[in-house]
Every structure is written in structure tokens, then in C-alpha cells.
GULUM-963984 format. One record per residue (C-alpha): residue in one letter; y, z, x. Coordinates in steps of 0.25 Angstrom, whole numbers, padded with zeros to 4 digits, always signed. Each point is the difference from the previous one (the first is absolute). Layout:
<nodes>
AYZX/...
</nodes>
This chain:
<nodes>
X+0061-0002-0090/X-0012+0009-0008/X-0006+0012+0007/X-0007-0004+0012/X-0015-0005-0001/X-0010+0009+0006/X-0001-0002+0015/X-0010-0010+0002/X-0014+0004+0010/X-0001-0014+0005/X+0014+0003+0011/X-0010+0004+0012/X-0008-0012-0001/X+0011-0009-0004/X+0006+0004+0012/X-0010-0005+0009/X-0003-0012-0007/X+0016-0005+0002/X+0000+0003+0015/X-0016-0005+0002/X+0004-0015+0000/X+0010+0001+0011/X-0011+0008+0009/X-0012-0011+0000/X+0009-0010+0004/X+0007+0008+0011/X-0012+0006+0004/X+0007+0014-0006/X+0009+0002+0011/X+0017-0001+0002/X+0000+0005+0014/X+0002+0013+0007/X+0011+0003-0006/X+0008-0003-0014/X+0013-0005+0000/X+0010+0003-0011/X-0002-0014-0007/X-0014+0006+0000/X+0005+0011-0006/X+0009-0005-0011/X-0011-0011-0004/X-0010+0012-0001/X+0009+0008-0008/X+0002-0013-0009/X-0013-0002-0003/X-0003+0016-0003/X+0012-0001-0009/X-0007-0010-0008/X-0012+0006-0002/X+0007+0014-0003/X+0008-0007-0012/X-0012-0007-0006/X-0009+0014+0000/X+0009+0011+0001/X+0009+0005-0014/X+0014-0004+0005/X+0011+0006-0006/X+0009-0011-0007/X+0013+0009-0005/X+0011-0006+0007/X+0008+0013-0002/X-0011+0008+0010/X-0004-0011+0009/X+0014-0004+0001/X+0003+0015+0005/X-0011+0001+0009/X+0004-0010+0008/X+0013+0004+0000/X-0005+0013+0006/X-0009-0009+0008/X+0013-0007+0004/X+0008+0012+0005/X-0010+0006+0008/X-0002-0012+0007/X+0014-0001+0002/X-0004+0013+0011/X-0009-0008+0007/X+0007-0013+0004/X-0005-0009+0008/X-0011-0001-0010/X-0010-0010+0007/X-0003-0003-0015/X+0005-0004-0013/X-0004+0011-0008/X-0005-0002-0016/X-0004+0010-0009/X-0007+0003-0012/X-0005+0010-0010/X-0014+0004-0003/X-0006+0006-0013/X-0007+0009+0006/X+0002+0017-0003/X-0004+0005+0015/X+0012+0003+0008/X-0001-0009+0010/X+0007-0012+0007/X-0006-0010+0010/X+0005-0011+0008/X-0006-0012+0007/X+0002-0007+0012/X+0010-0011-0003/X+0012+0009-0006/X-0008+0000-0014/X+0003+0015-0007/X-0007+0006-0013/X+0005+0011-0006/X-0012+0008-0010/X+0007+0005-0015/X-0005+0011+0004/X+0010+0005+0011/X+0011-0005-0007/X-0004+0011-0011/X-0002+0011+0009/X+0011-0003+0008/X+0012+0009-0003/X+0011-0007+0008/X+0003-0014+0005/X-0002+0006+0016/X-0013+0004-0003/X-0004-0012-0006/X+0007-0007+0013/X-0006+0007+0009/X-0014-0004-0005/X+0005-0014+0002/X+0007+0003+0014/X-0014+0006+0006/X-0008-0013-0005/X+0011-0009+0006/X+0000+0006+0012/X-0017-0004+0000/X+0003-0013-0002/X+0012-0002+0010/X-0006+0007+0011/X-0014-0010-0003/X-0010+0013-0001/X-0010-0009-0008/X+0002-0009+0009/X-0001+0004+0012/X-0012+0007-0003/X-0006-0013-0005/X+0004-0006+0014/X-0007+0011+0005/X-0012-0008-0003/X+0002-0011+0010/X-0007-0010-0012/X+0010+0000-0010/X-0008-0006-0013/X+0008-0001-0012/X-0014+0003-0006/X+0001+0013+0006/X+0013+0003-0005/X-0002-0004-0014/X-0011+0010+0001/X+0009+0010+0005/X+0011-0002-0011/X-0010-0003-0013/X-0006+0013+0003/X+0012+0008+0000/X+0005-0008-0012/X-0015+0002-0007/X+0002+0016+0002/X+0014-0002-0006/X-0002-0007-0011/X-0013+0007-0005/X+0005+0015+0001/X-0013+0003+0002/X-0012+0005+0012/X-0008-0013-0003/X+0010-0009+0000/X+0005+0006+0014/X-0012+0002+0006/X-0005-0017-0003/X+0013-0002+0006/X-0003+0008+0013/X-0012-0004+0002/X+0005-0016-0002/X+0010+0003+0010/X-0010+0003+0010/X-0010-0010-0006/X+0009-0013+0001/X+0004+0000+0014/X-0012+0004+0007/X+0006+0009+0011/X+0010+0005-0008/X+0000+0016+0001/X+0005+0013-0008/X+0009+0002+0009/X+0007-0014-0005/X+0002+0007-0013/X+0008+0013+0005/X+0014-0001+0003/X+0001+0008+0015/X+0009+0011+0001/X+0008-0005+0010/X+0002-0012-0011/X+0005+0011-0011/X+0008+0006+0008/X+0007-0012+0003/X+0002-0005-0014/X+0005+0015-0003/X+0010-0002+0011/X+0003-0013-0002/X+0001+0001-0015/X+0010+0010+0000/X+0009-0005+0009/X+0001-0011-0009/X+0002+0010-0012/X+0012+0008+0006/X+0005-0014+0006/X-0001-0005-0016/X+0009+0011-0004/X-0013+0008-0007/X-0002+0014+0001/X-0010+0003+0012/X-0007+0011-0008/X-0005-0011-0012/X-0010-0003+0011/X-0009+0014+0003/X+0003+0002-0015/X-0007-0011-0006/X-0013+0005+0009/X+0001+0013-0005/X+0001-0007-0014/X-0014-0008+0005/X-0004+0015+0004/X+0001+0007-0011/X-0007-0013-0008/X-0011+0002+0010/X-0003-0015+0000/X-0003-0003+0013/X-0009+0013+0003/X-0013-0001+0010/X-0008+0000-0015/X+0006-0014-0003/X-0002-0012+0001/X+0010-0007+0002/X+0000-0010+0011/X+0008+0005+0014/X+0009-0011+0001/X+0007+0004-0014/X+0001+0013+0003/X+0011-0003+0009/X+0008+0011-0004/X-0009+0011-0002/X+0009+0013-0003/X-0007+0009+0010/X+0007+0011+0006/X+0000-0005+0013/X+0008-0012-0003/X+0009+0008-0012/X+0002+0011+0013/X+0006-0009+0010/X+0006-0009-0008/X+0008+0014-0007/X+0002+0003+0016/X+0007-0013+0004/X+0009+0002-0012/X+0003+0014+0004/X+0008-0007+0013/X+0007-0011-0008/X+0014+0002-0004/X+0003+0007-0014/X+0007-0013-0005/X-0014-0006-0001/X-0008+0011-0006/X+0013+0001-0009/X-0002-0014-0007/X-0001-0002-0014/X-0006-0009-0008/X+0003-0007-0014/X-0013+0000-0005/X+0004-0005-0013/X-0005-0012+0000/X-0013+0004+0005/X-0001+0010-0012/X+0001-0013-0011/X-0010-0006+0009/X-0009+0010-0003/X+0002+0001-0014/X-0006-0012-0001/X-0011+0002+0010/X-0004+0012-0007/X+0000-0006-0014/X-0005-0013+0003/X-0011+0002+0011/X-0005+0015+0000/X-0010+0004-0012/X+0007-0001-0012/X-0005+0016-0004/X+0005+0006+0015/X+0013-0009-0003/X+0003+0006-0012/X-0003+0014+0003/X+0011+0000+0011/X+0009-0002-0010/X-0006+0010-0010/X+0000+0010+0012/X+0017-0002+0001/X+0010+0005-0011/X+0006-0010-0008/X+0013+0005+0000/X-0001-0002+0016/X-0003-0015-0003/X+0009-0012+0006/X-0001-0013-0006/X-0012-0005+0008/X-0007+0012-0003/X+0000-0006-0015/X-0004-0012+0005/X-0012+0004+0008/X-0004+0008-0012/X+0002-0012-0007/X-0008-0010+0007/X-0012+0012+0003/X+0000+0001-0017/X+0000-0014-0002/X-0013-0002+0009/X-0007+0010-0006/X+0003-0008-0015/X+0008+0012-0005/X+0012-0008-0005/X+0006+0008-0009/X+0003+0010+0010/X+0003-0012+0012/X+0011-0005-0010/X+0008+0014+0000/X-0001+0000+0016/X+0007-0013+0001/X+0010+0002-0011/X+0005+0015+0007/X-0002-0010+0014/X+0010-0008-0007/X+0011+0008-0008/X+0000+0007+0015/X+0003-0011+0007/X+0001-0013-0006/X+0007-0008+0014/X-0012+0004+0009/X-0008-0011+0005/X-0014+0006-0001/X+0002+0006-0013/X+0004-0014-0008/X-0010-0007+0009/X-0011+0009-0003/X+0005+0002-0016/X-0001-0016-0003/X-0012+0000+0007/X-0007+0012-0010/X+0006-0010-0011/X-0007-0011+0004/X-0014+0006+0002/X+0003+0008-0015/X+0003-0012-0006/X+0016-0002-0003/X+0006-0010+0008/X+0011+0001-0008/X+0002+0014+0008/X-0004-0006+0013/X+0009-0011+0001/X+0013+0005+0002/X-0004+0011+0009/X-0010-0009+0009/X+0013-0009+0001/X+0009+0013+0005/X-0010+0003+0010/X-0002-0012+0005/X+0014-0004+0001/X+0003+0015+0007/X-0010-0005+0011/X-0003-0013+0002/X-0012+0002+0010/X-0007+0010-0011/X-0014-0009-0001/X-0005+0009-0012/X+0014-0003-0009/X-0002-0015+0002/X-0014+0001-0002/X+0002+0005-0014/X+0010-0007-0003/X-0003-0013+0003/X-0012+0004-0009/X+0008+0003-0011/X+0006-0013+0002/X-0012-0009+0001/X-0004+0007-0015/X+0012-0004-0005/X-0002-0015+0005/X+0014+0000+0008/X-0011-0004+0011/X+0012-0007+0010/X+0006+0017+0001/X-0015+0003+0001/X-0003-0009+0011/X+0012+0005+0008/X-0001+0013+0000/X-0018+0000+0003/X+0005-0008+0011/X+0010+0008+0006/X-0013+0011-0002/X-0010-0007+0007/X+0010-0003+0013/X+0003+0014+0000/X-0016+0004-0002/X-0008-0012+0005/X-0014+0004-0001/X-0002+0006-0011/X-0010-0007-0011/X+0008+0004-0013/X+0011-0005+0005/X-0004-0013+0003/X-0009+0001-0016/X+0013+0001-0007/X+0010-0009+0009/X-0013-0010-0003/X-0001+0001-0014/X+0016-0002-0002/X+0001-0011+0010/X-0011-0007-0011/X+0007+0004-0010/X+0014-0007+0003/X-0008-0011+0004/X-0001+0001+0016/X-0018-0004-0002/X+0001-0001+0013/X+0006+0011+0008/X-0006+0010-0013/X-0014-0005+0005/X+0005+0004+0014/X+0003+0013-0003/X-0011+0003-0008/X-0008-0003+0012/X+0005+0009+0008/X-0002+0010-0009/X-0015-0002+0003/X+0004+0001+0014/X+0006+0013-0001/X-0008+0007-0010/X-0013-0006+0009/X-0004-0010-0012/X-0003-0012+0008/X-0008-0007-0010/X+0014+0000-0009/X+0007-0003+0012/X-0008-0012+0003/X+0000-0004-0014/X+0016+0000-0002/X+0002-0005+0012/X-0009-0014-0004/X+0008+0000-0012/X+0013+0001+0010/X-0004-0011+0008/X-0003-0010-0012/X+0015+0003-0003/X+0006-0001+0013/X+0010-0013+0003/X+0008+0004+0011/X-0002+0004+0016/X+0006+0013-0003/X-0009+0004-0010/X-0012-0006+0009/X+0005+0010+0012/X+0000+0011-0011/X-0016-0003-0006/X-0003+0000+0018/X+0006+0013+0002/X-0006+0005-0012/X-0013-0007+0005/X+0001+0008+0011/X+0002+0013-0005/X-0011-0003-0009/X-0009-0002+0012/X+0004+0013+0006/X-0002+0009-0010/X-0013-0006-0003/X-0004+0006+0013/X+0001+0012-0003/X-0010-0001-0013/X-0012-0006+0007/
</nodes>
């Protein structure tokens, strides 16, 4: 529930070392071609490594409306071989990317640049449409010997190249790609353009049929255009740069539209939640100076009540709380009923001290939106401090079911389990913690002083599945 920890080197080789097991005792090899349990059990296993090494957005209000976003455009694609999951990244590059098995994430980054929710979709629609028409795939069948190897290889160097932002980063990651197969080649890293061209297509039939705005699609690429990310100079890895906004692809894509009915091109979008998403990406995630000088740059007088709050939250990273505190009480006197703005005032009252202050507005928000992990997060703090620890432990719970892998959650919801006098499933949670904050030496250790306390089948099913993911996360650290 903090700002993300730094993304972590160790993702390409941890990739490898999760799938390697499986490949010396199958001697590497799934068959000529992979089917879609294949798939989805690939995608599962990526998913899990992604989580534990990439900064994952825990925000309920933006993951929650990303998938919404996620949701609708899938809606345009039906039948959908897969069930598709999303999640949001920390990351600033304006970028998406979607892996085989239906699993989609969406950088911070685009959802800041993005100035409407068609845009934003159409991004999401193009790297859809890569993983229902199997491009990855069918490429790696291309191969004859499918290795799972080979594929980690593949995906841990994209993911390396992502996570790193940087030419060394994304060059190790090329060069494993090749490395870890064997007969892997650099045409396994490029998308073709016949596989472009079909995810364009195919991506925006799916937008039109999802109600969104055909031109939210070459718009976003010209918005990677003008950011000149993806240009011959860089290094990011081909199979991201899925989207790049050339003037090709913007060209026949503004062409097919020119041909569609008016009432598509007509479309409007409310964008206004997308704009209080932002907000809070800007404030929380960008650098703190860059944040705060997209507010200077505005006139106050222009200023809505999330304005004030983003200044708000900018101020109160950069310690000037003086100054924070008048953001939050013209956020306030503007509009006292909005969600955001009593979620994110009680929040600036805890950190500053004044619980008191906090309270009632951390109780407002949370009743306002009961899927808001950051309200009950706070509050359930507030709680714990002032030893009403059964409230506490409710409410962390109903955090960590909404946020399930995230190590502060689970630090807290420990803590107030042992405080009310739950030893046992405070030392559970306190394990995972280690778990998910890659601590395994606390995890093991609370999960001994678990076991010494367990009495009952169910809390010995609870200490194996814990074992488990123990086991699995220690792969990833040797």
C-alpha cells in the first residue's frame, strides 16, 4: 500500500529458474504445438513472477478502473478463448503488454498520457487482439520444439528491458532470449508485420464493437509518436513496442476510419473518471518536482477539487506541510461529498499525525466505496492504534481479500491478528509478508512459530499452502 519498491534485477533469472524444473524432467519439450491450457498455465506462472518483481499498483480506485476499461473492450471481442485479468504497473513508459493466457498490464505511464478512455482502450484492444489471435504463440510453435525454457527466455527478456528502462537492461535480455533456447533467432523477438496489422484490425473491431471511439486507437500512437519512445535509437525490446506510433500504422488506420459511419467517429467519451485516476497517478507515482510543477504551470482559480488534492498529496511528498495542509482544506470546503477528496484528506491526517482529523473522514470514504483498499487500509490502522483491534481486524481483512499480495497488508493484518489474541493466524500473516515482500528467512521464521500453534486441519491446510508458496518464491531468489 506504500509506493512501490524499485523493480527488482533478479526477474530475467528468476524467470528461467521457475520454468527450468519442469524442462529437466520433461526433457524441455510440450510438443509441436501449445494448447490453451498451455497457455493459461504459462500465463499463470508469469503472473506470479511479474507480481513478486515488478511494482504493482495496489489503488483499488485505478486497478478497479482499469479493468473496468479492460472489461468493455473485451466485451467487443467475444468469444474470448480466455478469461482475461489485468493489472496496473508502476512504471512511467507509456506502454501496455499482454501475455499469452489472457493476462494484460497496463504501465502508469499511458494512463497519464492518455487524454481520453478510447485512447487508453484502443492500446488495450491492439494488445488483446495479440494474444487472441496467438501471435506469441504461433511463433513459438513456429519452432517445432516448444521448450518452456525457450519461452521463459523469450518473455524474461522483454520483461528485463521493461523493467530496467535502460540499453543494458534491454540488451542482457536480448541476448538471453537468444542464449536460453539455443536455436532461438532475432526474428523470435519481432512481431511480423502481417502480425501488426492484425492486432490493428482485429483490435479495432473490437473497440468500435465496445462502443469506444475508433480514433482513441491511431491517436495513442501518435501520443507514443510525439514521446519518441519506441524510436530506431532505443532499446526497447520489439515485442513491447507492439504499438509503435508510426505513420504508417496512424495512416491506415485514419484511412479505415475515414470509411466508417459518422456515428462511430462521433462517439464521446466520459473521461471523467480517467481524469481522478490520473490525479492520483501523477501525485503518487511521477517525480514529486515534475508533479508539482504541472500544477504550478495551471491557474488556481481553474483548479477543480482534485486539482487541490493532487497539489496536495505532491506537497506532502516533498515535506512541505504547511503548504499541503491548505491544499486539502480548499479540496475540502470545494467539495466535502467527493470520495477521493475525504479519502485522500484522512489519509494526509494520518501520515501528519492527527487521527483525530483522520478518522471521520477515513470512515466517510470508506463507507462511500466499500471496495476502496486504501480507505480501509488507513482505517483499519487508526483502528488498531486505538486498540479497538476486532474493527481493525475486519476491515485489513476485507484489505487483504481485496489486495492479496501485497507484504503490508498482510504486516499489519498480522500484527492486529496478535494483538486481539489470534497467535496463530497473526503468525500466518506475518509469514506472508515475508513472502511478499521476498523475506523468506521471516517467512520461514513465523511460519515455525505458526505451526507450533496450529491445532486444527484447517489451519494445517493453511501452513501447506503457505509452505508452498514459500517454495515458490524461493525459486526465484537462488
Amino acid at each position: 500500500m506504500r509506493t512501490p519498491l524499485a523493480v527488482l534485477p533478479a526477474l530475467l533469472a528468476a524467470l528461467l529458474l521457475v520454468v527450468a524444473p519442469a524442462t529437466s524432467a520433461r526433457a524441455d519439450l510440450l510438443g509441436d504445438k501449445l494448447t490453451l491450457r498451455d497457455e493459461n498455465k504459462m500465463g499463470r506462472e508469469f503472473d506470479t513472477i511479474i507480481r513478486s518483481q515488478m511494482p504493482m499498483v495496489g489503488d483499488t480506485y485505478i486497478t478497479d478502473y482499469v479493468a473496468e476499461v479492460v472489461t468493455r473492450v473485451v466485451t467487443g471481442k467475444r468469444p474470448m478463448p480466455y478469461q482475461i485479468k489485468s493489472a496496473v504497473i508502476a512504471n512511467p513508459l507509456i506502454n501496455a503488454f499482454a501475455i499469452p493466457g489472457g493476462f494484460i498490464y497496463i504501465f502508469t505511464g499511458l494512463i497519464q498520457d492518455v487524454e481520453t478512455e478510447s485512447q487508453l482502450a484502443g492500446v488495450v484492444a491492439h494488445e488483446l487482439a495479440h494474444v487472441s489471435q496467438r501471435h506469441v504463440v504461433n511463433r513459438l510453435e513456429k519452432q517445432k520444439k516448444i521448450s518452456l525454457l525457450s519461452t521463459a527466455g523469450i518473455l524474461a527478456g522483454v520483461l528485463l528491458g521493461v523493467a530496467t528502462g535502460g540499453s543494458s537492461g534491454a540488451a542482457a535480455g536480448q541476448a538471453l532470449m537468444i542464449g536460453s533456447s539455443g536455436v532461438a533467432t532475432a526474428a523470435m523477438l519481432h512481431y511480423s508485420q502481417e502480425d501488426e496489422r492484425e492486432a490493428d484490425q482485429v483490435g479495432m473491431n473490437s473497440l468500435v464493437k465496445a462502443g469506444y471511439n475508433p480514433e482513441g486507437m491511431p491517436q495513442t500512437f501518435e501520443i507514443m509518436l510525439k514521446n519518441k519512445w519506441y524510436d530506431s535509437s532505443s532499446s526497447m525490446p520489439s515485442y513491447l513496442s507492439t504499438h509503435p506510433g508510426t505513420e504508417e500504422r496512424i495512416g491506415y488506420l485514419n484511412d479505415r476510419i475515414a470509411r466508417m459511419p459518422t456515428e462511430f467517429t462521433t462517439r464521446k467519451d466520459d473521461n471523467t473518471r480517467l481524469k481522478r485516476v490520473q490525479v492520483l497517478v501523477r501525485s503518487r507515482m511521477s517525480p514529486a518536482n515534475t508533479a508539482l510543477a504541472y500544477w504550478d504551470d495551471m491557474k488556481q482559480a481553474d483548479y477543480t477539487a482534485m486539482d487541490w488534492v493532487g497539489r496536495g498529496v505532491t506537497l506532502e511528498r516533498l515535506k512541505r506541510i504547511e503548504e499541503a495542509q491548505k491544499a486539502f482544506d480548499s479540496a475540502l470546503a470545494m467539495d466535502r461529498n467527493d470520495q477521493l477528496v475525504v479519502r485522500e484528506a484522512g489519509i494526509f491526517y494520518f501520515k501528519t499525525g492527527r487521527p483525530d482529523q483522520a478518522l471521520p473522514l477515513l470512515q466517510q470514504a470508506a463507507i462511500m466505496n466499500q471496495r476502496d483498499a486504501m480507505a480501509l487500509f488507513y482505517l483499519a490502522r487508526l483502528q488498531a492504534e486505538a486498540k479497538q483491534y476486532g474493527q481493525a481486524a475486519k476491515n485489513m481483512t476485507k484489505v487483504n481479500e481485496l489486495v492479496p499480495e501485497d507484504w503490508e497488508v498482510h504486516q499489519h493484518l498480522g500484527m492486529i491478528l496478535g494483538e486481539s489474541g489470534d497467535a496463530f493466524s497473526g503468525n500466518l500473516h506475518l509469514a506472508y509478508s515475508g513472502v511478499y515482500s521476498m523475506d523468506l528467512g521471516k517467512a520461514r521464521r513465523y511460519m515455525n512459530q505458526a505451526q507450533a500453534l496450529a491445532t486444527t486441519e484447517a489451519q494445517k491446510e493453511q501452513l501447506q499452502q503457505l509452505s508452498e508458496t514459500i517454495k515458490t518464491r524461493a525459486a526465484l531468489k537462488k
